[in-house]
N, C-alpha and C positions, 0 to 999 in steps of 0.2 A: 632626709630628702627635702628639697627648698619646695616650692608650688610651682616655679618652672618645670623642673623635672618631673614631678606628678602629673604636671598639665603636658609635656612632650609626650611620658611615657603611656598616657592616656588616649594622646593621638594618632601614638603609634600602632594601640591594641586595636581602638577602633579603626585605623585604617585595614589591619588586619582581618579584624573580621567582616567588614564590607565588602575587601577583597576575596576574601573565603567566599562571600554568601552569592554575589556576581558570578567565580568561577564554578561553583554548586549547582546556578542554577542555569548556568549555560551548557555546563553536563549532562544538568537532567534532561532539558530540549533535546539536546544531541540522542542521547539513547532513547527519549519517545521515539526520534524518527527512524530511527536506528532500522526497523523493521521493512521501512520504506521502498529505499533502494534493493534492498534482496526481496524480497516478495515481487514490487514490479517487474525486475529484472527475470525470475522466475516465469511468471505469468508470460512475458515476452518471450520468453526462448520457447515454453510450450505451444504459442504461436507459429512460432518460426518451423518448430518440428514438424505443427501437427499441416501447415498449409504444404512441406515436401512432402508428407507421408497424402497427400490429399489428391495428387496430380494424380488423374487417373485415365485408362483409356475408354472412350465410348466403344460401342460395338462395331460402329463404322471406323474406329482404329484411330480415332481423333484423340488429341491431348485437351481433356477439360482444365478450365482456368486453374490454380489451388483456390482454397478455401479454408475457412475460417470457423470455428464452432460459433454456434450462435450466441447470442448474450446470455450473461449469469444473470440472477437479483443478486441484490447487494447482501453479500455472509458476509460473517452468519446475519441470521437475521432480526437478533437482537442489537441493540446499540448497547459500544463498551460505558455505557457510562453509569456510575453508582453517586448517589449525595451529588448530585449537578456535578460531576467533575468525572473526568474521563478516568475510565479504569479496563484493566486486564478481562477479559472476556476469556473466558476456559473452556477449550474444546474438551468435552467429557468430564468436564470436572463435577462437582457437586456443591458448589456458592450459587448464591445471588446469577451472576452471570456465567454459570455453565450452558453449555449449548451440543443441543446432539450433532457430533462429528460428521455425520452423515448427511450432515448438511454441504459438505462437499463432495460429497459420491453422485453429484448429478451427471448428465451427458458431458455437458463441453468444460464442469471443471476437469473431468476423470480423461477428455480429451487433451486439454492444457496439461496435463499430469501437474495439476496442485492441489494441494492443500496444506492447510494450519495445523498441525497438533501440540504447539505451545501456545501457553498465554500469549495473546496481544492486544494492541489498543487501537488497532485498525479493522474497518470491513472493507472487503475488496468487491470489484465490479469486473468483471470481461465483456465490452461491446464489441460488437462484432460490427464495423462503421462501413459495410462495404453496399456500395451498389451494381448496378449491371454492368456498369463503366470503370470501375476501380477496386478494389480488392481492400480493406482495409480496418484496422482496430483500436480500439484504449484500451489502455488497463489501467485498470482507477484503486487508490486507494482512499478512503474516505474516515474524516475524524471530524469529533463534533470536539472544538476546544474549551467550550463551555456547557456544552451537554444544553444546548437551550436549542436544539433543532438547527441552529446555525452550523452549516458543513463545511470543512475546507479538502478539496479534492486534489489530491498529487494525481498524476496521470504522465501517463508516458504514450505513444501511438505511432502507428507505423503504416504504411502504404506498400504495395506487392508493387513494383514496377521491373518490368520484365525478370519475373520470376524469383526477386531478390527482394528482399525487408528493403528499404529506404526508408530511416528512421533518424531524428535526433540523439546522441544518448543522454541529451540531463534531462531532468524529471519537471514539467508544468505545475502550476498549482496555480487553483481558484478559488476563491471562495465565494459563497453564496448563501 
């Protein structure tokens, strides 16, 4: 082989694996958030059920507004993070970051009808954003990407306008 060809087929391996390490690592972001859209999505339909199952009559025969469970803390309530860098939190497991399951059998998770029983790299939030005037929620999922108290919050949220969700469906994010 001449040094041209050493030096081509050398540009070609390292192009290769550049391209390897690029498409690696935009898979692994992809499946971090992976958990995102299905859990908020969840959280949101629990919403939606729990404000029809909510509509109720008063004793003078009136139809009260629906309504919304009131806010969660943020579960579990540990942070997934191990060695400064985000990791798998285990509901019932027995590591570093297991956490008792039971942390979602509160009132308005077990009203949302959710919870976690596999590993993930997220905690979630339900607010319940409504006032006397408007009916209204987020559902938050929250990740610290460097585990240094720094958060970036995906959120989804939705408003009751005559008796129906009126809602975005892509997902917000913020960080703070």
């Amino acid at each position: 082989m001449t040094r041209l060809q050493i030096l081509i087929s050398s540009l070609i391996v390292f192009s290769c694996v550049l391209l390897t390490t690029v498409i690696l690592a935009s898979w692994k972001k992809s499946v971090r958030f992976a958990e995102v859209p299905v859990n908020l999505r969840r959280i949101y339909e629990g919403a939606a059920i729990h404000s029809n199952r909510a509509i109720l009559k008063n004793v003078d025969g009136k139809i009260e507004m629906p309504w919304f469970p009131p806010s969660t803390e943020l579960t579990p309530s540990i942070r997934c993070c191990k060695n400064s860098k985000p990791s798998f939190c285990n509901p019932g497991g027995t590591d570093f970051l297991s956490y008792d399951p039971f942390q979602w059998e509160t009132g308005s998770w077990k009203d949302l009808r959710f919870s976690i029983e596999k590993p993930h790299l997220f905690r979630y939030r339900f607010e319940n954003t409504s006032t006397d005037l408007r009916k209204s929620f987020k559902a938050m999922a929250v990740w610290e990407p460097e585990c240094d108290g720094r958060r970036s919050i995906f959120f989804r949220s939705a408003v009751l306008i005559d008796g129906k969700l009126d809602t975005a469906l892509e997902i917000h994010r913020s960080d703070n």
